[in-house]
C-alpha positions as CSV (number, residue, x, y, z in Angstrom):
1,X,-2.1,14.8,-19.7
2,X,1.9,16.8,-20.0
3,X,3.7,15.7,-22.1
4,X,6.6,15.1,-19.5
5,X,3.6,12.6,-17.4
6,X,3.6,11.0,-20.7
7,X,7.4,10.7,-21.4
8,X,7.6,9.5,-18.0
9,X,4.9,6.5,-18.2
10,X,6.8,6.1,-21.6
11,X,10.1,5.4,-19.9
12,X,8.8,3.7,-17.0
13,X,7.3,1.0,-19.4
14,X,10.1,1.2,-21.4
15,X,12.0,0.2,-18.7
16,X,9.8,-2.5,-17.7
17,X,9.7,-4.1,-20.7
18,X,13.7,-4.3,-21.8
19,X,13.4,-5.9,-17.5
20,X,10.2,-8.4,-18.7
21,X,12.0,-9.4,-22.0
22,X,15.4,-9.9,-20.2
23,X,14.6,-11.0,-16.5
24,X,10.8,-12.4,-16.1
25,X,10.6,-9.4,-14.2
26,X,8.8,-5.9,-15.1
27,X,5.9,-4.8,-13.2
28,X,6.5,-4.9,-9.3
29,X,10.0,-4.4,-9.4
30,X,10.5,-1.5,-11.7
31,X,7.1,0.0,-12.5
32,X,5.8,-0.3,-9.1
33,X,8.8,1.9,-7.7
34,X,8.9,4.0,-10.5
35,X,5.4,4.8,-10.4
36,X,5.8,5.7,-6.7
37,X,8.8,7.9,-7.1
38,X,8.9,9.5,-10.0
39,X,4.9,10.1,-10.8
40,X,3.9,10.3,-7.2
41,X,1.1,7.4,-7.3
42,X,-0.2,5.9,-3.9
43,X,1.0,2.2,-3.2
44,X,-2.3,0.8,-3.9
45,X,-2.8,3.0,-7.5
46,X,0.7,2.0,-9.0
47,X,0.2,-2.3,-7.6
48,X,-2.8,-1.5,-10.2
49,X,-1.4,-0.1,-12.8
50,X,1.3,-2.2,-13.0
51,X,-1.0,-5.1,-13.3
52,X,-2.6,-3.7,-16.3
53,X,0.5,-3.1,-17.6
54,X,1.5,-6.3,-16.9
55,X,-1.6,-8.0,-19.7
56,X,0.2,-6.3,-22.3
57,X,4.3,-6.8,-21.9
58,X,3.2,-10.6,-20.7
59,X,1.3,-11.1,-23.8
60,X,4.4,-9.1,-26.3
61,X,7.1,-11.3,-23.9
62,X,5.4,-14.5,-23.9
63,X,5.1,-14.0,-27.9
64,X,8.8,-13.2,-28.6
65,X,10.2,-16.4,-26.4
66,X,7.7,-18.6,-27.8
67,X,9.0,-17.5,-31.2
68,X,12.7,-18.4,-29.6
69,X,11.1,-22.3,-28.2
70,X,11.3,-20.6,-24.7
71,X,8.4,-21.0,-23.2
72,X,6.8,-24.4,-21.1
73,X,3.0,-23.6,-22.5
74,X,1.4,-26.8,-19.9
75,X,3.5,-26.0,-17.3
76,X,3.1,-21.9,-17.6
77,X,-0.5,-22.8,-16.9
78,X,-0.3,-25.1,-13.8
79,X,1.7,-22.5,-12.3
80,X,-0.6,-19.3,-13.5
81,X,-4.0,-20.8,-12.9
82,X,-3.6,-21.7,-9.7
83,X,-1.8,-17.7,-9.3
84,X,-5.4,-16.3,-9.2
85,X,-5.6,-17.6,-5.9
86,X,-3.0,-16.5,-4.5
87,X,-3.8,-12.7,-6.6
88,X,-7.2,-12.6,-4.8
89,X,-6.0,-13.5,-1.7
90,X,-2.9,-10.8,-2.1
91,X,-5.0,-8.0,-3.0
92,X,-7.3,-8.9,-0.4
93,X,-4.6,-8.6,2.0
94,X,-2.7,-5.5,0.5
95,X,-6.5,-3.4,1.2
96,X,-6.2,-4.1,4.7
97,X,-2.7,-4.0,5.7
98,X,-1.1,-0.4,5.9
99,X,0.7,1.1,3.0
100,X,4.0,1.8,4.5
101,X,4.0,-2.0,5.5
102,X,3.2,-3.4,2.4
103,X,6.2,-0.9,1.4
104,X,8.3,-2.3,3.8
105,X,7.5,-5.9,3.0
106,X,8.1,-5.5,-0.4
107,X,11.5,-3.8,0.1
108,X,12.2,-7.0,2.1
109,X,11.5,-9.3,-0.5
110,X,13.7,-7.6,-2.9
111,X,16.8,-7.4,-0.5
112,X,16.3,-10.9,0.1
113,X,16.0,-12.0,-3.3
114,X,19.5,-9.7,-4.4
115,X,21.5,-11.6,-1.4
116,X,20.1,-14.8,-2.9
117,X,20.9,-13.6,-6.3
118,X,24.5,-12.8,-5.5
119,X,24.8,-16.1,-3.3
């Protein structure tokens, strides 16, 4: 693999995490994007990778704010068991809806959550 591929994915993650750690937020809001743009990956491809991704930073985040007392353990689990659901049937639906829409519904979803933000 180049070495710039590598600094890349390096920064991309890096990126994710300091977003993970300070936010909740990591995988489809920056790597997702930045695997799109900058690396080139397919929609489908980066959604993966991110998720991978994901098993690591949430493991290292979840960790450091336990450490701090941050984190609800009982309720973190009634609201990520009953996520693999709701995963199954997203990736279910993201094979059979077309790329660009999937784009275009995630763009969506992060205008509408900065207007929310900012209201």
């Amino acid at each position: 693999m180049p070495r710039r591929r590598i600094l890349a994915l390096a920064a991309i993650g890096t990126a994710a995490g300091l977003f993970s750690g300070l936010f909740g937020v990591g995988g489809g809001v920056v790597m997702v994007p930045l695997l799109v743009l900058w690396l080139g990956y397919g929609d489908r491809e980066a959604t993966g990778t991110s998720l991978a991704a994901i098993v690591v930073i949430a493991t290292a985040a979840t960790l450091t704010h336990g450490a701090y007392g941050n984190v609800r353990l009982t309720e973190g689990l009634l609201v990520g068991v009953p996520a693999i659901g709701g995963v199954l049937a997203g990736t279910w639906l993201q094979q059979r809806i077309e790329p660009r829409k999937v784009r275009l519904l995630f763009a969506a979803l992060l205008v509408v959550s900065a207007v929310e933000l900012l209201t």
